[in-house]
Each structure stands twice: as structure tokens, then as C-alpha cells.
C-alpha positions as CSV (number, residue, x, y, z in Angstrom):
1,X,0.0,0.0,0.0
2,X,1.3,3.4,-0.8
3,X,2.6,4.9,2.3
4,X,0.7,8.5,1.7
5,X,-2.3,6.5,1.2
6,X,-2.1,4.7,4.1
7,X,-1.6,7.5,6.5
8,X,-4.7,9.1,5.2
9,X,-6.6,6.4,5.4
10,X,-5.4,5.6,9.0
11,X,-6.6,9.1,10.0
12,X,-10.0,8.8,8.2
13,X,-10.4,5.3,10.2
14,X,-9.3,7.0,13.7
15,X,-11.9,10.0,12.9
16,X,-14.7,7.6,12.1
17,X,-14.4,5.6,14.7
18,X,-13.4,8.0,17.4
19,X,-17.0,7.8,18.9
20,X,-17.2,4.2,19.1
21,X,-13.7,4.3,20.8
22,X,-15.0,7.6,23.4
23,X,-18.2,4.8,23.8
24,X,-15.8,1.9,24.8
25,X,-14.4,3.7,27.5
26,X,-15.6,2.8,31.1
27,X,-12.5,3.5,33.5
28,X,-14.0,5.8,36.4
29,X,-11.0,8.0,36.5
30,X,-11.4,8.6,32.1
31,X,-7.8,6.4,32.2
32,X,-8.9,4.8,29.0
33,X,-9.1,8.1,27.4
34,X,-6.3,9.3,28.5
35,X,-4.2,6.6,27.2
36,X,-6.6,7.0,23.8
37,X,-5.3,10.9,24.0
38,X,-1.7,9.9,24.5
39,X,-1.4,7.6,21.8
40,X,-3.0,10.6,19.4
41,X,-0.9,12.8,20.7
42,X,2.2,10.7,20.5
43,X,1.3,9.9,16.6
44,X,0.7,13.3,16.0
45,X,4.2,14.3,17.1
46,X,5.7,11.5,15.7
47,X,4.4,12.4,12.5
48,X,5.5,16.7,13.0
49,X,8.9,15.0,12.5
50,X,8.2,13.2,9.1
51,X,6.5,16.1,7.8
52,X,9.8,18.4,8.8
53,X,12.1,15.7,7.4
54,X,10.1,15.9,3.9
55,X,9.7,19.7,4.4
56,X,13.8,19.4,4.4
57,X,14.2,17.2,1.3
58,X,11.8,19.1,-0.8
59,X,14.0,22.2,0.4
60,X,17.0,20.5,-0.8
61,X,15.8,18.9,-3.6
62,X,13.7,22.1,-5.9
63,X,15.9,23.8,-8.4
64,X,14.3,27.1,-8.0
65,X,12.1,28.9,-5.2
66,X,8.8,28.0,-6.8
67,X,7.6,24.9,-8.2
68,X,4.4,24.2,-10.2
69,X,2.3,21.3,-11.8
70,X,-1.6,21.4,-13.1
71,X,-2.3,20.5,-9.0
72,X,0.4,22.2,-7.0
73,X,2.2,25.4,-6.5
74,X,5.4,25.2,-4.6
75,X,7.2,27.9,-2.6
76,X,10.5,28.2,-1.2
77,X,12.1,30.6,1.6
78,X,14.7,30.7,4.1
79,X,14.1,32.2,7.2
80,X,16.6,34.2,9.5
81,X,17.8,33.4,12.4
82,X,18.0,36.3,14.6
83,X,20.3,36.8,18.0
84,X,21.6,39.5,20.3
85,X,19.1,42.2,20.1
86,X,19.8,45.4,21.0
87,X,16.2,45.7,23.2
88,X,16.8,49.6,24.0
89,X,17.3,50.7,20.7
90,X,14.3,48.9,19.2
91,X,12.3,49.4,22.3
92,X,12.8,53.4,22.1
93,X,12.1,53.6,18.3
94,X,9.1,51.6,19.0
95,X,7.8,54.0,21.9
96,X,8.8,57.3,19.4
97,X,6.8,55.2,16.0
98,X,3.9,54.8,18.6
99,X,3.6,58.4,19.8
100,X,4.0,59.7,16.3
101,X,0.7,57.0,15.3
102,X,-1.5,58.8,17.6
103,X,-0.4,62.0,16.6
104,X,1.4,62.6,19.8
105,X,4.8,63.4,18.9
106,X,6.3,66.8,20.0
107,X,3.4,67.1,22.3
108,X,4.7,69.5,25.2
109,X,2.5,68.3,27.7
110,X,-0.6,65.1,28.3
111,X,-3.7,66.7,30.0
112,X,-5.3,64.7,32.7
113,X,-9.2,63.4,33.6
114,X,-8.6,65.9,36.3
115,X,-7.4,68.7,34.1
116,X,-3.8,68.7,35.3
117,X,-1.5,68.7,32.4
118,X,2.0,66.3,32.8
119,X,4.8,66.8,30.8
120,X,4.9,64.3,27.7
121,X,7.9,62.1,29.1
122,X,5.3,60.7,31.2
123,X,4.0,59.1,27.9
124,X,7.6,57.5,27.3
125,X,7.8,56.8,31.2
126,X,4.4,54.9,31.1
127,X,5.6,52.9,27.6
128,X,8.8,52.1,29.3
129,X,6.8,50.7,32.5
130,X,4.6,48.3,30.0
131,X,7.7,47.3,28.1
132,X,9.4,46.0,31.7
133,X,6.7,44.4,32.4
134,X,6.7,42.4,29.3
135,X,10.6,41.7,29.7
136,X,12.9,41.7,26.9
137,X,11.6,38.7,24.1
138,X,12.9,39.3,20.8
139,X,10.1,41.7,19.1
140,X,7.6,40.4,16.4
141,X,9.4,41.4,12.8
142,X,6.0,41.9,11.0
143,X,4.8,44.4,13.9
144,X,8.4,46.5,14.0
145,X,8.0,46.0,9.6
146,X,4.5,48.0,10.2
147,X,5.6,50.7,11.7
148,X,8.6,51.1,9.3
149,X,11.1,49.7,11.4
150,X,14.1,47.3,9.9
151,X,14.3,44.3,12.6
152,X,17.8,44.2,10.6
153,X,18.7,47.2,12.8
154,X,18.1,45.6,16.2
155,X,20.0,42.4,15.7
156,X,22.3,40.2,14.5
157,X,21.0,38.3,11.4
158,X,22.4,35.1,10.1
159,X,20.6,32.4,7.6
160,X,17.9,30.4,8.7
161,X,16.5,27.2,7.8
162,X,14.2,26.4,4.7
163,X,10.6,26.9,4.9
164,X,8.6,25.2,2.4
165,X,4.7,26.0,1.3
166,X,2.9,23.9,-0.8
167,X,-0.6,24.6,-2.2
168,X,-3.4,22.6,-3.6
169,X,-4.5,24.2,-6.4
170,X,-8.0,23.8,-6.6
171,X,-10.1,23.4,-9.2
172,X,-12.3,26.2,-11.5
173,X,-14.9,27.8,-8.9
174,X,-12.7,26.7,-5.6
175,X,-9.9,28.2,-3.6
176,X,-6.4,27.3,-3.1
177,X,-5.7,25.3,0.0
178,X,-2.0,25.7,1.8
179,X,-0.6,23.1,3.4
């Protein structure tokens, strides 16, 4: 039996008879379906390796970065790696892209519920309070990439691995699916 097949098939079997397997459990304390949930969950990761091992091969083995036949359409990228960011720098042009977004850069002074107006470096004092609280994780690229930021200026970049997307293309009338 092809091998492709088969694991489909397997997966069609398990999802059809899921209920009758849930039915067949009578442990008190759900044991049963915990080991059911285990041995799912165990397959499952089992087959997240197989799936990056062909991921891999494909990587390797296209001649270009895009593939296609009358069914598929095949992408190639490599992703960076990125290390030792420089958390103040991006952290500050963050807090000064944010002010100017709401239109509050240069503002000499934030005015109160109360009426009282602060001076604007309570602005920069109250993003730099959030910002500690959230520690210092490596910033999301697409969100520094929206507010015009490079993440290329924040850290040291070096080359990734391959990432591989592979779409079904569907026939006249339906969408693409990604996989």
C-alpha cells in the first residue's frame, strides 16, 4: 500500500471511529481516554517529524524557489535566524513610532481626567513601565515592519533554515488550499 495512502486512510479510520472508541471507554477515573489521548498525541508528534524531514528534502531537492504542476504550487524561503538584540534601541524607536501614530509626537504636555496637564515624558515613562513588564523577548518582525522599522537594525542576522509551502491548487470555482 502506498505509504501517503495509508496514513490518510489511518486518520480517516481514527476520525470515524473516534466515537465508538469515546463509547468503549468505562475506566471511572477517564484512564482509558487518556491513554486513547496519549497515543494521538504521541502519533501526532511522531508524524511533526516526518512532515519536517520531507519539508527538508523538498528544500533540498527544488531547483528554484517556486515549483508548479496542473495540482500544485510550490514555494521556497529561508528564514533568518536572529540573536543579540539590541532591546533599547528597538524598544525606544518603538515608543517614538507609537507616539507619532497617535499623533502625539512633539506634544509638550498630556492633560489629565482631572485637568492637570504632565509633561509628555510621562507618555515615554508609562511605555517604558509596559515594556518592563513584558521583559525583553525578541520583538515580532511583522509588527516593527508596520511601523517602518528594519528588525535588521536591532540584531544580528544570520541564515535560517528552509521553509517550504505547498498549495493545492484547486479546481475552476474553488480556492487554493496551503498546506
Amino acid at each position: 500500500m502506498n505509504p501517503m495512502h495509508a496514513v490518510t486512510e489511518a486518520v480517516a479510520t481514527l476520525q470515524a471511529d473516534l466515537p465508538g472508541l469515546l463509547d468503549a471507554c468505562t475506566n471511572p477515573q477517564a484512564l482509558d481516554v487518556a491513554e486513547l489521548l496519549l497515543v494521538i498525541r504521541e502519533a501526532r508528534e511522531t508524524l511533526q517529524g516526518v512532515e519536517r524531514d520531507a519539508e527538508a528534502a523538498l528544500g533540498k531537492a527544488m531547483l528554484g524557489d517556486q515549483a508548479m504542476s496542473p495540482t500544485l504550487r510550490v514555494e521556497r524561503r529561508r528564514t533568518a535566524d536572529r540573536t543579540a538584540w539590541d532591546h533599547e534601541g528597538w524598544q525606544r524607536d518603538v515608543r517614538a513610532k507609537a507616539l507619532q501614530a497617535a499623533h502625539l509626537k512633539g506634544a509638550q504636555g498630556v492633560l489629565t481626567a482631572d485637568g492637570e496637564v504632565l509633561p509628555a515624558s510621562v507618555l515615554h515613562d508609562l511605555l517604558r513601565t509596559v515594556e518592563a513588564a513584558h521583559g525583553a523577548a525578541a520583538p515580532k518582525v511583522t509588527a516593527l515592519r508596520s511601523l517602518g522599522l528594519d528588525p535588521q537594525d536591532y540584531c544580528e542576522t544570520s541564515p535560517g533554515g528552509i521553509k517550504v509551502t505547498v498549495y493545492r491548487i484547486a479546481e475552476e470555482g474553488g480556492e487554493d488550499d496551503a498546506a
